[in-house]
Backbone as CSV, one residue per row, in Angstrom:
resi,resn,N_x,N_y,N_z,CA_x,CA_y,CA_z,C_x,C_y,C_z
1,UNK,0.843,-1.171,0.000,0.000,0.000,0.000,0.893,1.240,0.000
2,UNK,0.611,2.352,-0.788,1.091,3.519,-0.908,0.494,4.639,-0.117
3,UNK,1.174,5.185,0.520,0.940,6.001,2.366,1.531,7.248,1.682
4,UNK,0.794,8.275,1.969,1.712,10.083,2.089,0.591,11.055,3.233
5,UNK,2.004,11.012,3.895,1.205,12.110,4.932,1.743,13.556,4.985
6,UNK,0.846,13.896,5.179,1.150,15.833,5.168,0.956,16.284,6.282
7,UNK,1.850,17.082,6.468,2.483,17.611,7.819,2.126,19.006,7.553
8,UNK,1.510,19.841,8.355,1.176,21.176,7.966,1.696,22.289,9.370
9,UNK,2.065,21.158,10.798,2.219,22.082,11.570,2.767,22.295,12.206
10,UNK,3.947,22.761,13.120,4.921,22.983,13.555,5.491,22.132,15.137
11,UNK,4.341,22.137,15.105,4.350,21.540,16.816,4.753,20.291,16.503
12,UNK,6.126,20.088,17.711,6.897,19.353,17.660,5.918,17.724,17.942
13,UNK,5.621,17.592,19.101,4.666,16.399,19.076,3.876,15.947,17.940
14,UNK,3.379,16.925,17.319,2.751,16.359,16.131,3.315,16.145,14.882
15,UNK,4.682,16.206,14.595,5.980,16.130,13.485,6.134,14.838,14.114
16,UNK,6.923,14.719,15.483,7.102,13.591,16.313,5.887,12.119,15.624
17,UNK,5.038,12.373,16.246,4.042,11.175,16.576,3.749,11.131,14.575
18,UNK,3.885,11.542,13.847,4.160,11.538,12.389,4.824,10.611,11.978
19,UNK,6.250,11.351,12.051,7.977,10.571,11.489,7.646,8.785,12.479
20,UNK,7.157,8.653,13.965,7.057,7.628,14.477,5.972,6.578,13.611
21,UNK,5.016,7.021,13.420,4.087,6.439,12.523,4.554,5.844,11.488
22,UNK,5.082,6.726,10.390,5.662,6.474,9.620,6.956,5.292,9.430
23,UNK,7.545,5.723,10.355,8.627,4.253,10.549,8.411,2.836,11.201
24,UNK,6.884,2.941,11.443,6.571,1.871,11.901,5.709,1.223,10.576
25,UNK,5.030,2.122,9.836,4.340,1.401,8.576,5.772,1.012,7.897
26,UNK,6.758,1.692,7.487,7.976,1.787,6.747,8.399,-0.072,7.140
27,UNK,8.399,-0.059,8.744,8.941,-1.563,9.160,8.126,-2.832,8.734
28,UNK,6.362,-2.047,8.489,5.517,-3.462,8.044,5.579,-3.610,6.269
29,UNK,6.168,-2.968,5.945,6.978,-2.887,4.329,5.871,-2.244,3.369
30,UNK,5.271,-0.824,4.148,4.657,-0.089,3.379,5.608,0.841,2.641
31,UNK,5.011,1.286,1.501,5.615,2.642,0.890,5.086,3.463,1.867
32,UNK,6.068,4.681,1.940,5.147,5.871,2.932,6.215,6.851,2.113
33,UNK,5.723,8.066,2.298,5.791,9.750,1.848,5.547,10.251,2.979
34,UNK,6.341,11.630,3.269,6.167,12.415,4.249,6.064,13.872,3.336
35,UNK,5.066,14.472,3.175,5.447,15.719,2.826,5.074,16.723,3.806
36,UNK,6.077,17.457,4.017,6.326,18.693,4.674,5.483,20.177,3.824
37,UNK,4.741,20.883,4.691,4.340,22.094,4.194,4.328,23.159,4.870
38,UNK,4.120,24.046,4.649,4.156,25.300,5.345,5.459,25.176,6.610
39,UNK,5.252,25.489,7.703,5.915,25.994,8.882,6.460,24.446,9.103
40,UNK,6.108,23.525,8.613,6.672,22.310,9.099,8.134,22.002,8.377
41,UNK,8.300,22.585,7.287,9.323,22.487,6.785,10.585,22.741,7.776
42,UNK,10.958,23.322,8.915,11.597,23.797,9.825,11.643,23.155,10.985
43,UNK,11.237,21.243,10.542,10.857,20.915,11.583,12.190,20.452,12.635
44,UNK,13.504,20.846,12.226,14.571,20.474,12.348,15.076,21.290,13.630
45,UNK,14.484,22.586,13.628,14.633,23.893,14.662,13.722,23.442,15.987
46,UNK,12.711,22.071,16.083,12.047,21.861,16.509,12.910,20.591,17.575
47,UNK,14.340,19.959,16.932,14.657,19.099,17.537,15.321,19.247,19.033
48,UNK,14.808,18.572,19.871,14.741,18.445,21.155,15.040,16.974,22.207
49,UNK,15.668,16.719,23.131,15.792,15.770,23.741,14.079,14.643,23.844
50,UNK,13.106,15.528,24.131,12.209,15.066,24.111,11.416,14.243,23.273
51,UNK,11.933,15.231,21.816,11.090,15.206,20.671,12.217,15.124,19.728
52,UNK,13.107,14.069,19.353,14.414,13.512,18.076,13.816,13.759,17.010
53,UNK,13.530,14.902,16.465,12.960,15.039,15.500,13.844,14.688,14.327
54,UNK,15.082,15.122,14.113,16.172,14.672,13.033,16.596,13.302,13.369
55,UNK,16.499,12.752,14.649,17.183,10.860,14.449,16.138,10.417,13.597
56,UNK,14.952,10.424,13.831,13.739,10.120,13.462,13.318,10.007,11.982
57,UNK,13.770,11.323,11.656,14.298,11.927,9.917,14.529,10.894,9.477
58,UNK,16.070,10.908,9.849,17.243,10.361,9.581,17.177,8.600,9.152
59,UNK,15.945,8.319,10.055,15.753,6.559,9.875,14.804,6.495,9.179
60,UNK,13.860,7.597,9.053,13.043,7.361,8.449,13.627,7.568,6.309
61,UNK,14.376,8.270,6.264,14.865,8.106,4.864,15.789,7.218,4.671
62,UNK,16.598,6.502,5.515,17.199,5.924,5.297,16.399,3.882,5.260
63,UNK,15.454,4.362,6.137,14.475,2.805,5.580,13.543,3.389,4.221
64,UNK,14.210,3.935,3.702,13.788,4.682,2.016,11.978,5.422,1.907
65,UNK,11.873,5.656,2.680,10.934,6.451,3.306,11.106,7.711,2.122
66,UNK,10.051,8.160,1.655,10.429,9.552,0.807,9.830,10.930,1.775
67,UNK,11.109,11.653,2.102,10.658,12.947,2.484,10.396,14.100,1.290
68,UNK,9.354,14.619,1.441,9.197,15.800,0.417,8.790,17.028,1.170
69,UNK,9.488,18.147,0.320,8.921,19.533,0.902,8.448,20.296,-0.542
């Protein structure tokens, strides 16, 4: 199945609980898309001990996950 989710908003929890989603369909051997829009594009300024927003990234393109902005 082919997955794209759109990200429209800045808040870190909700980028978070996203990229997590995503790498968990990614592990049941879905296609998934992440596209980034508006203010989310910056979601990198958002990274925090709490909230790994770039490890998260980071695994998520590298289990070939497509990020788009």
């Amino acid at each position: 199945m082919n997955v794209t989710m759109i990200i429209t908003q800045n808040t870190p929890e909700v980028i978070w609980n996203a990229f997590r989603l995503a790498n968990m369909m990614l592990e049941g051997m879905e296609d998934v898309s992440i596209f980034l829009n508006g203010p989310s594009v910056k979601y990198e300024a958002s990274d925090s001990e709490q909230f790994p927003l770039k490890e998260l990234a980071r695994i998520f393109t590298l289990s070939e996950g497509r990020l788009l902005a």
